[in-house]
C-alpha positions as CSV (number, residue, x, y, z in Angstrom):
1,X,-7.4,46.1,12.1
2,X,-4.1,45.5,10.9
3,X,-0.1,46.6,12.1
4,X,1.1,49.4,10.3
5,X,4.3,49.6,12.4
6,X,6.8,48.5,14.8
7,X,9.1,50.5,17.3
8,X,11.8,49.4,20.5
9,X,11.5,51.8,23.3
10,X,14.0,52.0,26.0
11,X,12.4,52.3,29.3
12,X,13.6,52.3,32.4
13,X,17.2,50.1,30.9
14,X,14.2,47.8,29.2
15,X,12.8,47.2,25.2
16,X,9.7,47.7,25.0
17,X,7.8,46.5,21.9
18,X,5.7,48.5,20.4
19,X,2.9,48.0,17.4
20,X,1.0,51.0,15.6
21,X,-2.6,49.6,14.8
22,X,-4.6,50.8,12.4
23,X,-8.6,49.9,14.0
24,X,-10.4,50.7,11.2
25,X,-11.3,50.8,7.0
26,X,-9.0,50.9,4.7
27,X,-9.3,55.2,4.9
28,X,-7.7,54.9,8.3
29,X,-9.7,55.4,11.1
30,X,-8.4,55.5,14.7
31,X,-4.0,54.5,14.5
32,X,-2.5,53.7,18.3
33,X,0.4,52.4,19.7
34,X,-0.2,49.2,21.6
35,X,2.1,47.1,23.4
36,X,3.4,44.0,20.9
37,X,3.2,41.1,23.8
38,X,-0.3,42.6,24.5
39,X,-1.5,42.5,20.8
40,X,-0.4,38.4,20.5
41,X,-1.8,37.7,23.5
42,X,-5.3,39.3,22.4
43,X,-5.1,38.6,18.9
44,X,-3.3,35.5,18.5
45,X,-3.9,35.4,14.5
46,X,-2.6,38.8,14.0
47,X,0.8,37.1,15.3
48,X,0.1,33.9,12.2
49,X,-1.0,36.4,10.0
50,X,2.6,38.4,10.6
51,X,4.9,35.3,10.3
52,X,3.3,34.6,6.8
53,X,3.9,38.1,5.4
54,X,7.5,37.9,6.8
55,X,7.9,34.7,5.0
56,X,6.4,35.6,2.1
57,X,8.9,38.6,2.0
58,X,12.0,36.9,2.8
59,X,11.3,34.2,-0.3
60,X,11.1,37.3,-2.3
61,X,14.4,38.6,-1.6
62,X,15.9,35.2,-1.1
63,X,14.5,34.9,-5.1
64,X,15.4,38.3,-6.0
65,X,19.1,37.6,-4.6
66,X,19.5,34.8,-6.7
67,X,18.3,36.0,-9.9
68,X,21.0,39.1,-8.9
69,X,23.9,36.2,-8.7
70,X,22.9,34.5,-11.6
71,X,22.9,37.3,-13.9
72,X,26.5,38.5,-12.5
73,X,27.8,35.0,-13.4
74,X,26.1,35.0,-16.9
75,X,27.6,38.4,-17.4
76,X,30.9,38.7,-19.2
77,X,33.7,40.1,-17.5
């Protein structure tokens, strides 16, 4: 199983969180929408699992940024 996706509805002048689970192989299987708070509350590692991809991400751009402002300095104007 992993989350594929993430989506706010508005209901009813509410968010609702949304996640699109893939339950399944690597070739797909069955993809639903399920309820975010639901999902953490059932699968409570998905949730760990999430917070160290989005780390993991944001030190790559945080890195990415960097090298970007160093070379703009090093570059002559």
């Amino acid at each position: 199983m992993r989350i594929e996706d993430r989506e706010l509805k508005q209901l009813r002048g509410k968010e609702i969180a949304l996640v699109k689970v893939a339950w399944g192989g690597p070739a797909g299987g069955n993809v639903t929408w399920e309820l975010e708070s639901q999902m953490k509350e059932s699968y409570p590692e998905l949730e760990a699992a999430e917070k160290r991809k989005r780390a993991k991400r944001q030190s790559k751009r945080k890195k990415v940024g960097e090298e970007k402002s160093l070379k703009l300095k090093d570059s002559p104007d």
